[in-house]
ROSE-4610 file (N, C-alpha, C; in Angstrom, 1 decimal, always signed):
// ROSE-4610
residu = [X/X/X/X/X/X/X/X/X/X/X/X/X/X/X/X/X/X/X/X/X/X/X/X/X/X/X/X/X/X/X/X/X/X/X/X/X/X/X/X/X/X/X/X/X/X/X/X/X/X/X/X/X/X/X/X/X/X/X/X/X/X/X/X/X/X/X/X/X/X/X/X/X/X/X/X/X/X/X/X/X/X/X/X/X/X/X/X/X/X/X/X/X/X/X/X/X/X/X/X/X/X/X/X/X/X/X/X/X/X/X/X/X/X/X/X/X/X/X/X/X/X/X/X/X/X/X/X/X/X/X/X/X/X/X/X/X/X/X/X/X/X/X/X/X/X/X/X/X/X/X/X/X/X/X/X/X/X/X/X/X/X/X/X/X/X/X/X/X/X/X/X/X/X/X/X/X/X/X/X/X/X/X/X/X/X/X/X/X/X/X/X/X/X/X/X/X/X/X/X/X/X/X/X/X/X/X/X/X/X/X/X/X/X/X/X/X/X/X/X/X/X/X/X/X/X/X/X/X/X/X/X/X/X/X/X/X/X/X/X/X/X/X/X/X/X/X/X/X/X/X/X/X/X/X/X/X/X/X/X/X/X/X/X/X/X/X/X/X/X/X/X/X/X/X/X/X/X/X/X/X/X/X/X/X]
num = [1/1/1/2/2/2/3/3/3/4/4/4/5/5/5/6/6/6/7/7/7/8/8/8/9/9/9/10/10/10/11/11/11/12/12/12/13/13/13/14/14/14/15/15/15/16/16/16/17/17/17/18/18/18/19/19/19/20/20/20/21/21/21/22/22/22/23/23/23/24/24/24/25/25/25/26/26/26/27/27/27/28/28/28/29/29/29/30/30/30/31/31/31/32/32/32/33/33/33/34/34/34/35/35/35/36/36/36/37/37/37/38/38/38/39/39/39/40/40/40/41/41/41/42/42/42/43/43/43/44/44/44/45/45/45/46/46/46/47/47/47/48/48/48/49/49/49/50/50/50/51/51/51/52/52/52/53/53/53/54/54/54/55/55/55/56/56/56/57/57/57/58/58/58/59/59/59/60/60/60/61/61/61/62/62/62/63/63/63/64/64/64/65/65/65/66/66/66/67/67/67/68/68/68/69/69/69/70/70/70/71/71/71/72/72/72/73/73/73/74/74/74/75/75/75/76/76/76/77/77/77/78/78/78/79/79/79/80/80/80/81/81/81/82/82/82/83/83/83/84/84/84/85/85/85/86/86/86/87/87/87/88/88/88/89/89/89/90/90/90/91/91/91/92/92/92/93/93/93/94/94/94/95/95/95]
x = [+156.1/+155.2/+154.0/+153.0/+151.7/+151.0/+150.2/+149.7/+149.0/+148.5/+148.1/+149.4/+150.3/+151.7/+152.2/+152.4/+153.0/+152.4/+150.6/+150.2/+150.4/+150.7/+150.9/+152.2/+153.1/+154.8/+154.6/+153.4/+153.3/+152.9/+151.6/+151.1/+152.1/+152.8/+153.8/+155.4/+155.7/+157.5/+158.8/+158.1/+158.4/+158.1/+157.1/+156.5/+157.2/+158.3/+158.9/+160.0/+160.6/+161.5/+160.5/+159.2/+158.3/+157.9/+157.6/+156.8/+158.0/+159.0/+160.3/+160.3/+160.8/+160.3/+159.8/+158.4/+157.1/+157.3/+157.7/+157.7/+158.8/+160.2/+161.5/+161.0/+160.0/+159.9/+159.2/+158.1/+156.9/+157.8/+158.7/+159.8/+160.4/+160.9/+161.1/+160.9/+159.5/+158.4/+158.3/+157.9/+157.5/+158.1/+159.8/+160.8/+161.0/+160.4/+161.5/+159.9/+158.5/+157.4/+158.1/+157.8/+158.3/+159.2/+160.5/+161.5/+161.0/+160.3/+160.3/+159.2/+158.3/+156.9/+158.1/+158.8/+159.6/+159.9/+160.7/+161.5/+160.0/+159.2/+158.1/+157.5/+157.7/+157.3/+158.2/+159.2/+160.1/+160.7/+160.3/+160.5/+159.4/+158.1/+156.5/+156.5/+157.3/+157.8/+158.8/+159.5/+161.2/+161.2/+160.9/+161.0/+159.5/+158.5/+157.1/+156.4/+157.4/+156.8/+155.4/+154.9/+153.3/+153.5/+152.5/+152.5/+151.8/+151.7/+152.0/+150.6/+149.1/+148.1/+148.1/+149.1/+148.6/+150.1/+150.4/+151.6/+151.0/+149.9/+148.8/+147.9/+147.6/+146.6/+147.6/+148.7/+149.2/+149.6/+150.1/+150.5/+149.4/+148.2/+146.9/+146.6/+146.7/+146.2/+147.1/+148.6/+149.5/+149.2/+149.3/+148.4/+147.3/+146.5/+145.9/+145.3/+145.9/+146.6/+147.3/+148.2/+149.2/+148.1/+147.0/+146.1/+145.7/+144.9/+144.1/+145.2/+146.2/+146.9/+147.5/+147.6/+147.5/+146.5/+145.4/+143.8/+143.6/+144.0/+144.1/+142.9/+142.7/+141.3/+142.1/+143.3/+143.9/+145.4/+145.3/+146.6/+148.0/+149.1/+149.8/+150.1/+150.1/+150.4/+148.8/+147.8/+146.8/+147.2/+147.8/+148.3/+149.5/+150.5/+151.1/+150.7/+149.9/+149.2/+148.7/+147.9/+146.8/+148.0/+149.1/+150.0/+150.8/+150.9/+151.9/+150.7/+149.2/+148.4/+148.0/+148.2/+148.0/+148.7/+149.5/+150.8/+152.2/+152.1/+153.0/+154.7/+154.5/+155.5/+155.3/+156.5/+156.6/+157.5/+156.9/+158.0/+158.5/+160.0/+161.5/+161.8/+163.1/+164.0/+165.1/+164.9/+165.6/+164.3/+164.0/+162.9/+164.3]
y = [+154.9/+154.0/+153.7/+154.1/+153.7/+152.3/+151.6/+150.5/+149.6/+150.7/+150.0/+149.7/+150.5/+150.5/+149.1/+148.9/+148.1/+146.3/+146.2/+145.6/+145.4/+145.8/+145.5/+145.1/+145.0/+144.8/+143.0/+142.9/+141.5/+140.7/+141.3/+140.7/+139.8/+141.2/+141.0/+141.4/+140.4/+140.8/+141.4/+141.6/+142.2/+143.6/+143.7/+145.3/+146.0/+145.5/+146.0/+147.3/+146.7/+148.1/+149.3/+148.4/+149.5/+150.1/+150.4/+151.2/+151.6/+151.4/+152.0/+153.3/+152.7/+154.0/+155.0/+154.6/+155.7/+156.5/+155.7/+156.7/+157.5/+157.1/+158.5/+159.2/+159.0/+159.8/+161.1/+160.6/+161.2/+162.3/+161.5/+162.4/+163.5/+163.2/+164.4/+165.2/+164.9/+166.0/+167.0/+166.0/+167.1/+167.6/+167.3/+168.7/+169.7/+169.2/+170.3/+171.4/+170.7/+171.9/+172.9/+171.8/+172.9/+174.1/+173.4/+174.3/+175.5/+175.1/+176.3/+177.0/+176.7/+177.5/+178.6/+177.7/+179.2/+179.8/+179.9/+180.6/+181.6/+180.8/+182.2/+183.0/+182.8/+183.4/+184.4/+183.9/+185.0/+186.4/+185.6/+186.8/+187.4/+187.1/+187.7/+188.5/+188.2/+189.2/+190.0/+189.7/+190.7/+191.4/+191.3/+191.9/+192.8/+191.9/+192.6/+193.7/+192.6/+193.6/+193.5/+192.1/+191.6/+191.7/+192.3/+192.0/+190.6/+190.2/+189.1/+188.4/+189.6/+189.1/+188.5/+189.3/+189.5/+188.0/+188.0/+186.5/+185.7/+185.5/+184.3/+184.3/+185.3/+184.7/+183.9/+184.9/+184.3/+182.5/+182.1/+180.7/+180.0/+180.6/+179.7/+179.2/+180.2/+180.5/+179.6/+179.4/+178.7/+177.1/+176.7/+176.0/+175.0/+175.9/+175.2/+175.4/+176.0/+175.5/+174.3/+173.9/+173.1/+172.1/+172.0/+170.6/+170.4/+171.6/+171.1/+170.4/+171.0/+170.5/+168.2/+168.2/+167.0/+166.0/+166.6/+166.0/+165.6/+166.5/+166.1/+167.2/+168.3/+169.3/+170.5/+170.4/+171.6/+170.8/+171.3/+170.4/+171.8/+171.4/+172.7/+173.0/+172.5/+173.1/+173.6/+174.0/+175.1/+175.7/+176.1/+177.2/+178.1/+177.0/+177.5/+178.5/+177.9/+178.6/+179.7/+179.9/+180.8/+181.7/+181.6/+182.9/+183.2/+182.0/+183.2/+184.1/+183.8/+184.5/+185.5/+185.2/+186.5/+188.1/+187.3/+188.2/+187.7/+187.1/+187.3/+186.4/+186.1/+185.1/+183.6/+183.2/+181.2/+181.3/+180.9/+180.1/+179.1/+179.4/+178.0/+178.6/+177.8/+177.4/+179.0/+179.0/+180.7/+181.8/+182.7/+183.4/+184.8]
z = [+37.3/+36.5/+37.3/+36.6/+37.0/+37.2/+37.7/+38.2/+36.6/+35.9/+34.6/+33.9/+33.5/+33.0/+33.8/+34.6/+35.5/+34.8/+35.2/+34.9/+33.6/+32.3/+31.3/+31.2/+31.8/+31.6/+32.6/+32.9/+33.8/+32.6/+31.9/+30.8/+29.5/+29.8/+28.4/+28.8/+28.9/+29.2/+28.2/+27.1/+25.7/+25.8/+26.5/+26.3/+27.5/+28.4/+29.4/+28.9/+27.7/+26.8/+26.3/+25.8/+25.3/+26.4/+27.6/+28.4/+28.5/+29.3/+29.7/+28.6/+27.5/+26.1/+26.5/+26.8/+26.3/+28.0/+29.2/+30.3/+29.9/+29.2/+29.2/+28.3/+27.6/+26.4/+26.7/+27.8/+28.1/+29.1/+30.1/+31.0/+30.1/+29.3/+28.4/+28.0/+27.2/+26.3/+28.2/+29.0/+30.1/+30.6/+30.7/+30.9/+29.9/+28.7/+28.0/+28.0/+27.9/+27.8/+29.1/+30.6/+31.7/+31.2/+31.1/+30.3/+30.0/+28.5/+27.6/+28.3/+29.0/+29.8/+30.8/+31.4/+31.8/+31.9/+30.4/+29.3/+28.9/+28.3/+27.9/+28.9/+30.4/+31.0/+31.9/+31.3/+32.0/+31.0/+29.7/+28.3/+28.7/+28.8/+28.8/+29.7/+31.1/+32.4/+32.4/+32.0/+31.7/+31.1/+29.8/+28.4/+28.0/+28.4/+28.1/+29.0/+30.0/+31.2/+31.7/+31.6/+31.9/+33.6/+34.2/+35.2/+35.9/+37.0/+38.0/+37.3/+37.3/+36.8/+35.4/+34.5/+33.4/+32.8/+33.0/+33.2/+33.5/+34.8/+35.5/+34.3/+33.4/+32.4/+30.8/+31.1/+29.6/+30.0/+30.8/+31.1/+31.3/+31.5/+31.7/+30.3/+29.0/+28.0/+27.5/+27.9/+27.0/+27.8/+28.7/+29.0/+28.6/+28.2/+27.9/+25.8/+25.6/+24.5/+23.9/+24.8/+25.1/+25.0/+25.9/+26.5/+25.1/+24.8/+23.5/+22.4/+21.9/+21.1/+21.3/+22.6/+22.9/+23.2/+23.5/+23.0/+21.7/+21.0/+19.4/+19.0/+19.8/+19.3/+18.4/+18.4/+17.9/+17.3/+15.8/+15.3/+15.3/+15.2/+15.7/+14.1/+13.3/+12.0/+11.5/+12.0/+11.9/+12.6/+13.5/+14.8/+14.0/+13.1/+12.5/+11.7/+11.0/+9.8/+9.4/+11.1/+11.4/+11.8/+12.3/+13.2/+11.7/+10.7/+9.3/+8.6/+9.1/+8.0/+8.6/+9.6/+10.4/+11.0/+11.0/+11.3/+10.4/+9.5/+8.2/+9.2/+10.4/+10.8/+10.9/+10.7/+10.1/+11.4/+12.2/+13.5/+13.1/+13.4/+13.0/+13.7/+13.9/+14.7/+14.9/+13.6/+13.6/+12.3/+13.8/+13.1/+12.4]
């Protein structure tokens, strides 16, 4: 927990469940991105056969993909949209 986080749980002793919240939540989203960044980078290496450089660019790219979509510059249902019109696939859960 950070020093602003902190300071706000002094302000408000109600808002102590809410940060608690929003830090496991946050712990989460950021194990499971790690996770799956893994996972695409070991399909992208194993399976594709990208080499060391060409893996150093795809995770930069996914990356920062990733950033923009959490900036709010890039909504992921256009990303959707753009990859079924493009290439005729709807990513679920089971393609």
């Amino acid at each position: 927990m950070n020093r602003q986080q902190r300071r706000e749980i002094t302000k408000n002793p109600e808002g102590v469940f809410t940060a608690f919240v929003r830090a496991e939540r946050n712990r989460v989203i950021s194990s499971v991105v790690h996770q799956y960044s893994v996972v695409m980078a070991f399909v992208a290496h194993d399976k594709l056969e990208l080499d060391t450089e060409q893996l150093v660019y795809f995770l930069k790219e996914v990356i920062e993909l990733h950033d923009s979509i959490n900036r709010g510059y890039v909504k992921i249902e256009d990303l959707e949209n753009a990859l079924q019109e493009e290439t005729g696939i709807k990513v679920d859960r089971e393609i």
